[in-house]
C-alpha positions as CSV (number, residue, x, y, z in Angstrom):
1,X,13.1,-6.1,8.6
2,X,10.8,-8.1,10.8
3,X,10.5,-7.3,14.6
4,X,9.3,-9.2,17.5
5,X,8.4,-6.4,20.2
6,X,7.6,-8.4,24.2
7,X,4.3,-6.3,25.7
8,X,2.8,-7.2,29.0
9,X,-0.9,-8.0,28.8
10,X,-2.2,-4.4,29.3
11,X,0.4,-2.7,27.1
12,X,-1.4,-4.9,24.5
13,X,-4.5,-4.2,25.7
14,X,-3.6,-0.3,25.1
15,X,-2.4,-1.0,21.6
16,X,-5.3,-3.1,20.3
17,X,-7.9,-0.1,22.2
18,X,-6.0,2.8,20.1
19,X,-5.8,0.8,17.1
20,X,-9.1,0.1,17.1
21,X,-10.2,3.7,18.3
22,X,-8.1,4.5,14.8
23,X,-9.5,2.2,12.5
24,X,-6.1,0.4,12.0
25,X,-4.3,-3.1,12.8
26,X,-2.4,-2.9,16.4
27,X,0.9,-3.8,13.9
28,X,0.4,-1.0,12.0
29,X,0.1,1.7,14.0
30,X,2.9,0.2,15.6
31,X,4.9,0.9,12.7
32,X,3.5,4.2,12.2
33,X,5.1,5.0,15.8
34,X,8.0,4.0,14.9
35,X,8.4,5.4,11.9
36,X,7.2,8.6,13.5
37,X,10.4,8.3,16.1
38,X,12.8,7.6,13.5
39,X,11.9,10.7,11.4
40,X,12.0,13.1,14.5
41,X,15.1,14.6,14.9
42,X,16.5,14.5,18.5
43,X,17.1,16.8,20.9
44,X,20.6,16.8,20.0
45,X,20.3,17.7,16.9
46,X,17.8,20.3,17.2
47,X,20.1,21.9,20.0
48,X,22.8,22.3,17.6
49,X,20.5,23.3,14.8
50,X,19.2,26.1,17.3
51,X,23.0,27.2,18.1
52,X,23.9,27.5,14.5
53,X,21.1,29.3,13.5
54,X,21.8,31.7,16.4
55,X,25.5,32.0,15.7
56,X,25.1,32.8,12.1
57,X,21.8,35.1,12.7
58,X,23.6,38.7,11.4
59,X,24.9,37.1,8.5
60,X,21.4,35.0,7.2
61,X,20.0,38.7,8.0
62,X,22.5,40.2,6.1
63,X,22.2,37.9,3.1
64,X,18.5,37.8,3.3
């Protein structure tokens, strides 16, 4: 999938300065951003994950 992302001048300016301080093109460590975000679970899910884990504590114990 190809994507056209809009940045005003200095958010470009950013990019290029922390691609460069990382040795890498501004579009790929744009990619590796969002890559990164897509991986990460939300908070959403991490909540629930959290309350599960809780609920069900005595019986992972108990199996453990």
């Amino acid at each position: 999938m190809k994507l056209t992302i809009d940045l005003s001048p200095a958010q470009a300016e950013q990019l290029r300065h922390q691609a460069d301080r990382l040795g890498l093109a501004p579009e790929d460590l744009a990619r590796a951003v969002i890559v990164d975000l897509l991986a990460t679970p939300g908070d959403d899910f991490r909540a629930a994950a959290e309350r599960v884990l809780r609920k069900n504590e005595e019986l992972y114990r108990r199996l453990a």
